[in-house]
DOBAMI-894660 format. One line per 8 residues: number of its first residue (from 1); for each residue z, x, y of C-alpha. Coordinates in pm, 1 decimal, m for minus. Each point is the difference from the previous one (the first is absolute). Layout:
REM DOBAMI-894660
NUM> Z,X,Y | ...
END
This chain:
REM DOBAMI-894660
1> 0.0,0.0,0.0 | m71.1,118.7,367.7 | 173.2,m157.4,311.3 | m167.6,121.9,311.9 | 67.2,m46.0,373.7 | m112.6,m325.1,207.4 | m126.7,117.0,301.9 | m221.9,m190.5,243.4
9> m52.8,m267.7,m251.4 | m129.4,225.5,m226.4 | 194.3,125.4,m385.3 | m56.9,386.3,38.5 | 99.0,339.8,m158.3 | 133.1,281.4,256.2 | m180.1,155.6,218.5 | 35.9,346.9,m192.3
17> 27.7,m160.7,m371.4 | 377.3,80.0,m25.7 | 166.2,m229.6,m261.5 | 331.8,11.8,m164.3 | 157.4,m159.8,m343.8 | 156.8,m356.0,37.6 | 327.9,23.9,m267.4 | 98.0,m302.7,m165.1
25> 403.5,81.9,m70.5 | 15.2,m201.0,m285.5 | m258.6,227.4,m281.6 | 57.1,322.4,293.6 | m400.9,15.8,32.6 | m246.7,m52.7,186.3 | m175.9,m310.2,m6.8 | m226.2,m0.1,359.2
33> m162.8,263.3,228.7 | 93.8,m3.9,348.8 | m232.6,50.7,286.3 | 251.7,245.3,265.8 | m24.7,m37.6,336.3 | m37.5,331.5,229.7 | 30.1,m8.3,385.8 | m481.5,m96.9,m16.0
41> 86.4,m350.6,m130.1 | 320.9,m55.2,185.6 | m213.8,42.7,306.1 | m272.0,m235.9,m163.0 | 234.6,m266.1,m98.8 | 208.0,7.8,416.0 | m380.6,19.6,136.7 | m110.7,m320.1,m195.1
49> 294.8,m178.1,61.9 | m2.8,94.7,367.7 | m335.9,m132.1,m10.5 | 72.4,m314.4,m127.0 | 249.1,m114.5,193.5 | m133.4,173.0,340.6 | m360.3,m159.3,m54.3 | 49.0,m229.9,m297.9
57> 37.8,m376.0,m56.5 | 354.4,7.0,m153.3 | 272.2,12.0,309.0 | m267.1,m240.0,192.9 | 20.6,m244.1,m280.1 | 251.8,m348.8,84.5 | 271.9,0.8,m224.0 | m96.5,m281.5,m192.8
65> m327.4,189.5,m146.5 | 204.8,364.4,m78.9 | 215.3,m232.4,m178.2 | m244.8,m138.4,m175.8 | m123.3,288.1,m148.4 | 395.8,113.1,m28.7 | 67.6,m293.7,m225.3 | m351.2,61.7,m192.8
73> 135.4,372.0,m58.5 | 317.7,m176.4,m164.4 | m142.5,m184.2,m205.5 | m244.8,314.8,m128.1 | 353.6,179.0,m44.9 | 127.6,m293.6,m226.3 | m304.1,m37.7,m182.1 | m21.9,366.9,m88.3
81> 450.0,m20.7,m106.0 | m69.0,175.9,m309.5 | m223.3,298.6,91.3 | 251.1,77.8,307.8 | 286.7,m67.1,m244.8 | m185.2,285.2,m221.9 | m35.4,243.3,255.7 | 382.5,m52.0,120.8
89> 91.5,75.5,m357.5 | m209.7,276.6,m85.2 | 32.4,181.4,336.1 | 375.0,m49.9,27.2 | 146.0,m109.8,m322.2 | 111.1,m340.7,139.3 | 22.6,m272.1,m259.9 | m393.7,m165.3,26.0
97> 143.3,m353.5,m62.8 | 220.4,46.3,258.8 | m264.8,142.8,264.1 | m218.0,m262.5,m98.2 | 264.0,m296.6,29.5 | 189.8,121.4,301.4 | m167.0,286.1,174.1 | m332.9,m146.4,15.8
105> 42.6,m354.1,110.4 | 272.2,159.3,286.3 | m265.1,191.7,146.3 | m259.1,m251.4,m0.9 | 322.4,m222.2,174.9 | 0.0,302.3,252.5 | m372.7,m116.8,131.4 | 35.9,m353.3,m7.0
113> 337.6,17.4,204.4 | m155.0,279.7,285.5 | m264.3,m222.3,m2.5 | 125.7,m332.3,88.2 | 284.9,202.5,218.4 | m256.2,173.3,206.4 | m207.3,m352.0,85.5 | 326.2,m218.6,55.8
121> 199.7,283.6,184.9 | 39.0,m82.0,374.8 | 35.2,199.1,319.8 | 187.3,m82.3,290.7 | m50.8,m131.6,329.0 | 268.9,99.1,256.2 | 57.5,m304.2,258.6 | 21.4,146.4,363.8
129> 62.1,m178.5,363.6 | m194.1,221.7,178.7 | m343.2,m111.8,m5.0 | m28.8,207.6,m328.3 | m74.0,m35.2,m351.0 | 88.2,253.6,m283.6 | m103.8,m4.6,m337.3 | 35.1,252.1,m319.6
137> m314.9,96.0,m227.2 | 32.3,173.6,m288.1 | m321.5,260.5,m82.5 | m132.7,197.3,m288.0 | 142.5,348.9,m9.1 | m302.2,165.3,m111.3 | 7.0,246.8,m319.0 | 303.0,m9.4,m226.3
145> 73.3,271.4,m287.7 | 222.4,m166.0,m277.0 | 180.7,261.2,m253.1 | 104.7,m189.9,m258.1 | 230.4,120.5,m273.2 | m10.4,15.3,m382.0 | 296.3,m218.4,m138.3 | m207.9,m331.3,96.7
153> m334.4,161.5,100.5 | m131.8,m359.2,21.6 | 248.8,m190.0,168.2 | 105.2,249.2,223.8 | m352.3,68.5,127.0 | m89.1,m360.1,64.7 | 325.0,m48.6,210.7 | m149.3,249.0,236.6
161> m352.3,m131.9,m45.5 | 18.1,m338.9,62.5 | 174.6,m39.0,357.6 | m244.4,307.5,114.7 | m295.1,m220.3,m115.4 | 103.3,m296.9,108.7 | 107.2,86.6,370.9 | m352.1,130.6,15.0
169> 53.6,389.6,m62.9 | m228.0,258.4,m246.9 | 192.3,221.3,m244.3 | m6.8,286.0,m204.9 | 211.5,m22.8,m287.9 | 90.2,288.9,m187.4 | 230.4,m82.4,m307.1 | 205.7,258.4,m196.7
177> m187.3,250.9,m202.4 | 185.7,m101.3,m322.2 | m90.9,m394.8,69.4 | m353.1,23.1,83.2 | m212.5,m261.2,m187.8 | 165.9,m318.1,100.1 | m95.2,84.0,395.4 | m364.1,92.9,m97.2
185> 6.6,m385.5,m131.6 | 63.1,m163.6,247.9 | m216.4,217.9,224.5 | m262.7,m167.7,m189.2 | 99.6,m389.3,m31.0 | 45.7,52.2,436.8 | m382.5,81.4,m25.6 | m68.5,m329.6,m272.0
193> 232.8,m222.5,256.5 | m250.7,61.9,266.4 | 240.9,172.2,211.3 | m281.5,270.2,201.8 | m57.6,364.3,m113.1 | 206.8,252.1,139.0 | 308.0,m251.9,51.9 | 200.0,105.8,m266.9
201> m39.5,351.6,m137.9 | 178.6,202.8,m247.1 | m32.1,327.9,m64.1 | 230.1,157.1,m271.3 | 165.5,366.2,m71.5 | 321.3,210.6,97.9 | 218.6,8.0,274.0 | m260.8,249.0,158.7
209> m262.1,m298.6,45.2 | 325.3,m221.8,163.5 | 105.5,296.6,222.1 | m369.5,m13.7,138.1 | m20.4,m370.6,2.1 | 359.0,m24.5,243.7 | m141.4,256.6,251.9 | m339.8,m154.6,108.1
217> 56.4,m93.5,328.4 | m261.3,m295.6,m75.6 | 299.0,m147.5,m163.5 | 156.8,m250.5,210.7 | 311.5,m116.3,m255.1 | 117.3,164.7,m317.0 | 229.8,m191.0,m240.8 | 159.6,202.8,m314.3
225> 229.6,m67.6,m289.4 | 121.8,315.3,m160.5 | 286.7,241.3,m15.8 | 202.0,82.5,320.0 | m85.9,329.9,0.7 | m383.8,m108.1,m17.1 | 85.8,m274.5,271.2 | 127.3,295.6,240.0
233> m327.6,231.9,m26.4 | m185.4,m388.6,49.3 | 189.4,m29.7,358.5 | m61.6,341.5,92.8 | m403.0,m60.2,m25.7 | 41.1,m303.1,188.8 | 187.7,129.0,246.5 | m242.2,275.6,100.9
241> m287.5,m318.6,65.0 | 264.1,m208.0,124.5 | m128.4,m258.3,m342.3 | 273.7,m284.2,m51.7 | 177.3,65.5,m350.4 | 147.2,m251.5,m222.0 | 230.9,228.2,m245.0 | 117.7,m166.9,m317.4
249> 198.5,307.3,m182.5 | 245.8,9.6,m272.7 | 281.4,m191.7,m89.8 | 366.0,27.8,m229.6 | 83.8,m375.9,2.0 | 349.9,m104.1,m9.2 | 87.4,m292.3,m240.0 | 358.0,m172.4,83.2
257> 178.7,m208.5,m292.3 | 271.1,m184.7,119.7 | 306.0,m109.8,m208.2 | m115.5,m382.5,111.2 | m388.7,31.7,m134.7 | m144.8,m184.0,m290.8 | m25.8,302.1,m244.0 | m325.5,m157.8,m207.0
265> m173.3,6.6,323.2 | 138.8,353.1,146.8 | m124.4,162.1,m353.1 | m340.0,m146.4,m22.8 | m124.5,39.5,379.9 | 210.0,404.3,m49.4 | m143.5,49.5,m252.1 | m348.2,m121.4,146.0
273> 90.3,238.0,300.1 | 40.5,290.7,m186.1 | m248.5,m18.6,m274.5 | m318.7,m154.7,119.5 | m301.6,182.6,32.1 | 183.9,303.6,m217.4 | 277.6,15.9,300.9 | m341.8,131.0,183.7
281> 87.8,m252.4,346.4 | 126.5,91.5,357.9 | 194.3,m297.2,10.1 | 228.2,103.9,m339.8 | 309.7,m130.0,m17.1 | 82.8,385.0,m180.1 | 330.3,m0.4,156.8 | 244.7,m248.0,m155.4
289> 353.3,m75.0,137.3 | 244.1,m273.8,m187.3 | 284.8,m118.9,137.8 | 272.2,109.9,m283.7 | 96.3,m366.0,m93.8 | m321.4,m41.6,m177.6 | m95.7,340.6,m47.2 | 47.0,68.3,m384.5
297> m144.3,m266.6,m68.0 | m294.6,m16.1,229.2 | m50.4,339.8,m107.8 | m30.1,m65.6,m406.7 | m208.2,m281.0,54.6 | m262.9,196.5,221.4 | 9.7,269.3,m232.1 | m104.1,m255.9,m325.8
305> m280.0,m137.0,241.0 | m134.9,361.4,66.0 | 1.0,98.1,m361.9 | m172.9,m314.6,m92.0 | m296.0,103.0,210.5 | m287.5,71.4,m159.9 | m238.6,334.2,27.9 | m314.8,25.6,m119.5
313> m401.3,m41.3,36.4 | m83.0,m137.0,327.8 | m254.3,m233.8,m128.8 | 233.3,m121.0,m188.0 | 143.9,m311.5,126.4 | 342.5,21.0,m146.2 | 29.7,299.0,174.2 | 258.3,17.3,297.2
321> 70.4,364.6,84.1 | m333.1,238.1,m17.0 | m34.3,378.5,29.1 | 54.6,197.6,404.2 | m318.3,m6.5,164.5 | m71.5,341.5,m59.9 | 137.1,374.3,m147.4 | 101.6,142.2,341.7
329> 177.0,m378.3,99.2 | 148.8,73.4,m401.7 | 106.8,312.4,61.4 | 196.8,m132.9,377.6 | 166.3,m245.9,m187.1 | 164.1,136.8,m285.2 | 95.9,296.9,218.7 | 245.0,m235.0,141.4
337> 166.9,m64.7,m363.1 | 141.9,356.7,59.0 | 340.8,62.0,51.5 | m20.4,206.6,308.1 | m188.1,m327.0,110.7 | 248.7,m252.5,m167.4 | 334.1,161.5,141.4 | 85.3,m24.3,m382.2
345> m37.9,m340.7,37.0 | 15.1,m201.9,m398.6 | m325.5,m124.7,m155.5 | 125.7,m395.4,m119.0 | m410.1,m54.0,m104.5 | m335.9,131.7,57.2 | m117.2,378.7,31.0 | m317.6,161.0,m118.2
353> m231.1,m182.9,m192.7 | m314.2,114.6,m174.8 | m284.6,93.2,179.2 | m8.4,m49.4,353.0 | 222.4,m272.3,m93.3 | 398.3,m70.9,188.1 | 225.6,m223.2,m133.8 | 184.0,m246.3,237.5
361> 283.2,244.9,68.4 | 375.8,m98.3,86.9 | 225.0,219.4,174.8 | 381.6,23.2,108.9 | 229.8,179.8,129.6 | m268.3,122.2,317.0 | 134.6,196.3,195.6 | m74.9,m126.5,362.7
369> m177.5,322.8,80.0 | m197.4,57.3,m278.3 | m396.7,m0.8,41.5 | m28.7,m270.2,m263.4 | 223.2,m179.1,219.5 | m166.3,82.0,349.2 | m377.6,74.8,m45.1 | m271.2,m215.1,m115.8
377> m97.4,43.6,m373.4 | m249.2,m265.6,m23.6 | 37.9,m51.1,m373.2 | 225.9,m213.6,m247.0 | 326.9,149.8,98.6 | 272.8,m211.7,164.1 | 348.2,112.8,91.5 | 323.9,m248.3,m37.5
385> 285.4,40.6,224.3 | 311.0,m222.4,35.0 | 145.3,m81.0,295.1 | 327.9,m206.1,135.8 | m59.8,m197.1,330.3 | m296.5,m126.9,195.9 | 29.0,257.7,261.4 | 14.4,236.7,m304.1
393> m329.7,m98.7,m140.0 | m171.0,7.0,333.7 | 83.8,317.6,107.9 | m78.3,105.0,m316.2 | m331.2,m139.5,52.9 | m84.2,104.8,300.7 | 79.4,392.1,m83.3 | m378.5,86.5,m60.9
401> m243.7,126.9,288.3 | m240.0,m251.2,m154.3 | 4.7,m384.8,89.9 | m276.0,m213.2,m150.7 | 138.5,m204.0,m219.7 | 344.1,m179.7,m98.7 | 101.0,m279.1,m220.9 | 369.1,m193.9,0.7
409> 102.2,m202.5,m251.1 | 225.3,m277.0,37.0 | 99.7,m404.3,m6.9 | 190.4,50.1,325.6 | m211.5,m100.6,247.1 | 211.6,183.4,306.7 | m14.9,305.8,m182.5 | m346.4,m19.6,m85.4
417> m92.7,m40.8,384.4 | 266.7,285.8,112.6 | m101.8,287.7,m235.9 | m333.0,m122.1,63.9 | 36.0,90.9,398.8 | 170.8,290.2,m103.9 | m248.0,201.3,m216.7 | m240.0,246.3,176.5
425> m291.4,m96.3,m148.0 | m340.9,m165.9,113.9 | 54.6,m255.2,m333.1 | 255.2,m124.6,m181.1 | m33.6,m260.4,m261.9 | 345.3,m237.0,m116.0 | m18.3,m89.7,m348.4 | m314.0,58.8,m41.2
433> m306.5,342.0,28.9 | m317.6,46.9,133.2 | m49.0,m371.8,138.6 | m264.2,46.3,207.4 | m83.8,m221.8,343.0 | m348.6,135.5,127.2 | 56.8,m155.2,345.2 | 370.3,276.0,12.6
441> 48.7,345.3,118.2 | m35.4,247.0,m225.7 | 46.3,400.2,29.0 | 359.3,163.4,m7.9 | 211.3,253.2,250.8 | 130.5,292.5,m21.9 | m176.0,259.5,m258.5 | m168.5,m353.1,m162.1
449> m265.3,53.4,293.8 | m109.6,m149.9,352.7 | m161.7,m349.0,100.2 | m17.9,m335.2,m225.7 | m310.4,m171.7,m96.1 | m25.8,m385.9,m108.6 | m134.3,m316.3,187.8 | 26.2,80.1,390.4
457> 142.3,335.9,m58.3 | m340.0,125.5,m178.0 | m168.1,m173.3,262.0 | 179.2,183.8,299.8 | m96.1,315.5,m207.0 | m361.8,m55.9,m110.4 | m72.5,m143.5,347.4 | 31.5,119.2,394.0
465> 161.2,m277.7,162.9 | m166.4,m24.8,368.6 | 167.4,m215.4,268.2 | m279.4,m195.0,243.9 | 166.3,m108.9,355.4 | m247.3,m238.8,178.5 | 26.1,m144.9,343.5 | m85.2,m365.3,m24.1
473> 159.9,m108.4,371.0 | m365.5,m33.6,152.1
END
């Protein structure tokens, strides 16, 4: 198989012929060749997006017709669930029934929303007594460059995609070298929608291709999920153009068990938190504090759920955990397992597993310093912490430079609102994870990035808002 660029409308090979070899992490080969992206089709890909949106049809299109074609481009997405379900699981090692069931039909949802929230959005008009009138319009931005990552190449991308397109903007996207085939997809189903040539382009490689990409000053907005240390070399090359970032980094969730929750629930949405996706998610609840009235047994009961997880085959449906998304992710993740990493921290479940293959992994006894504890692992590892009182729990929550995501659970509906307001994070989900309003802020603070993107907060970022003060007094 051979996944090329989309540049200009047009499936192509690199300008010099470089390729590279597309590893599925389930069999550890390689199952696609890779068209790699040097600095020549960069340019080409900026230049034909430029061109389209500085002398195309696109941003002069009413929203009711980009929509159109928007909504056709969903409905190619759903009708093609299975091959993007394929790619997810072969690129990534994600469970294909679960791409094709959840993944798939939430990025399609990501059109049809931007869509209808770009055409029914309003601007305002700004009542004056001086013989004036002042109203708001919202414009195009011009060319966006998306850099999407690889734990939900799909979903991730079309998040970025979809308010860009919709408020009128071009883009280059360039997804993560390890996650390339499911972007090259959709690169071509934009083309079947109708949506014009040069609109959406994709060009795929290494961070080399990206660094390019960020520091073309005929980039007017770049948007990027990734690591924090990624996100900080991202701001830098926008800074020097003065190009508008939107910086969603990394993430070591804090999960919150009170004595007062419904246990069934606080297991299966932890255990959701911490396992989904092979623990591979931003928004992981990896950190796990239980108030000590329900902690043993909160504790034995997550365990059982965790070892009743099943690994395997990706295209498998059965199967809920699959292998890391590649050897050098691997390699990250069980270095972590350590104990100069653990603090000497006990090992309740989990650990290595064949392959590149890691068992949902329980520890205790954390030290609060440890890097287990404190940095990002990205994998199927949770920590489990008690604690005594709510102001406990929450500083205990709050000791991480990160701040993306947070969950409480409890049936007291005070506390619920109080530790709610009290967590530094830009989410945090009571009783439940990962419920997802597309019309909310999302994005996090701290070393969890800069900006939020969702309904009128992608279109304040995907747009330049211009003010228009008329006289009308004669």
């Amino acid at each position: 198989m051979k996944i090329q660029h989309v540049i200009g409308g047009v499936e192509t090979d690199s300008a010099d012929g470089a390729t590279y070899d597309d590893i599925d992490p389930y069999t550890r080969q390689s199952y696609a060749t890779v068209a790699r992206a040097s600095a020549a089709d960069v340019d080409l890909a900026v230049a034909a997006a430029r061109r389209a949106f500085d002398e195309g049809p696109w941003p002069r299109m009413g929203f009711a017709e980009r929509g159109r074609l928007l909504h056709k481009f969903a409905d190619l997405m759903e009708e093609h669930a299975a091959e993007l379900g394929e790619a997810e699981g072969h690129d990534m090692g994600k469970p294909i029934a679960a791409a094709s069931s959840h993944d798939v039909p939430r990025s399609a949802q990501n059109f049809r929303f931007f869509a209808d929230h770009a055409r029914l959005a309003v601007a305002e008009a700004l009542p004056s007594d001086i013989g004036m009138h002042t109203y708001t319009r919202y414009e195009s931005a011009g060319v966006v460059a998306a850099i999407a990552p690889w734990n939900f190449p799909l979903m991730l991308a079309t998040w970025k995609i979809a308010p860009a397109l919709a408020w009128g903007n071009t883009v280059v996207l360039k997804p993560s070298e390890d996650t390339p085939r499911s972007a090259a997809i959709i690169g071509r189903l934009a083309l079947e929608a109708g949506i014009p040539e040069g609109v959406l382009n994709v060009v795929l490689g290494f961070g080399d291709a990206g660094a390019v990409l960020t520091r073309d000053p005929r980039v007017d907005r770049i948007t990027f999920t990734g690591s924090s240390l990624t996100g900080r070399a991202i701001a830098g090359a926008g800074a020097a153009n003065l190009t508008p970032v939107s910086l969603e980094l990394g993430g070591k969730g804090s999960n919150l068990v009170f004595d007062d929750a419904n246990l069934d629930v606080a297991v299966d949405w932890s255990i959701r938190a911490a396992f989904s996706n092979t623990g591979q998610v931003c928004l992981a609840g990896s950190r796990l504090y239980v108030q000590q009235g329900v902690y043993d047994e909160f504790l034995s009961r997550f365990v059982s759920a965790a070892e009743a997880m099943t690994l395997g085959d990706p295209s498998d449906p059965s199967t809920s955990i699959g292998p890391l998304a590649s050897e050098r992710h691997y390699t990250k993740v069980i270095g972590y397992l350590e104990p100069e990493k653990t603090g000497g921290a006990k090992v309740l479940t989990g650990g290595l597993g064949e392959d590149w293959f890691v068992r949902p992994t329980v520890l205790t006894d954390v030290p609060q310093d440890a890097p287990v504890q404190r940095e990002e692992v990205f994998g199927p590892v949770v920590t489990v912490t008690p604690f005594a009182s709510e102001e406990d729990g929450v500083r205990l929550a709050n000791d991480t430079p990160y701040g993306l995501s947070a969950m409480v659970f409890s049936d007291g509906l005070h506390r619920a609102h109080r530790v709610a307001g009290a967590l530094r994070s830009g989410n945090v989900w009571v009783n439940c994870f990962f419920v997802r309003d597309l019309r909310a802020p999302f994005g996090g603070v701290g070393d969890s990035g800069w900006g939020r993107e969702g309904g009128t907060f992608s279109r304040e970022f995907f747009t330049e808002p211009k003010t228009v003060s008329m006289r009308i007094d004669g």
